[in-house]
N, C-alpha and C positions, 0 to 999 in steps of 0.2 A: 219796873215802876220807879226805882231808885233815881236812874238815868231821866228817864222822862222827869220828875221834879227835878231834878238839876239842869237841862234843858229849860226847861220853865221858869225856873228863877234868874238863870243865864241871861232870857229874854228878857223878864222883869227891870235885872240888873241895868241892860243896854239902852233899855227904855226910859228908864229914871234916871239914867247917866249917862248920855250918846256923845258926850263930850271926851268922858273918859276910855284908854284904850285896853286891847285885849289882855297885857299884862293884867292891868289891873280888875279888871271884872274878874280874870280870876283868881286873882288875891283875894276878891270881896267874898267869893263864890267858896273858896276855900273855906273862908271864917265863918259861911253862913254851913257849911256840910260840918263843920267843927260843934255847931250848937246855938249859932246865935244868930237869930233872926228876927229880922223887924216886925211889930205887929203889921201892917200892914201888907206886907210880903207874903203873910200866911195867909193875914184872910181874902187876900188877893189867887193866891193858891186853890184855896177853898171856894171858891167861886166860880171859876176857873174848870175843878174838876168834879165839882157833883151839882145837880140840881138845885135852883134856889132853895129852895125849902129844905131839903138835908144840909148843902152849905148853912142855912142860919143854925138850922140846929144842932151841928157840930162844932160852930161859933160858940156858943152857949155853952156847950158841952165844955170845951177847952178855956173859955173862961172861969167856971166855976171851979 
């Protein structure tokens, strides 16, 4: 599971940044396995990997 979100964010990363090169995505990728992660990264994550209606409510869950 670990590998597949990191894989996933990798994507995320290249998607939102296709300008910048592999160094760097995994410089980003590094920072983001360290603890710090955009909001939208996650709930982009969560969207991603469960069904609408659990993704919302796991949103809510992690916001509160």
């Amino acid at each position: 599971m670990k590998e597949t979100l990191k894989n996933l964010v990798k994507v995320m990363l290249k998607e939102k940044y296709p300008l910048k090169g592999e160094k760097e995505i995994t410089k980003m990728l590094d920072t983001i396995e360290k603890g710090k992660i955009d909001e939208y990264m996650w709930l982009k994550i969560l969207e991603k990997m469960y069904e609408e209606g659990d993704a919302e409510l796991l949103q809510e869950r992690i916001r509160d």
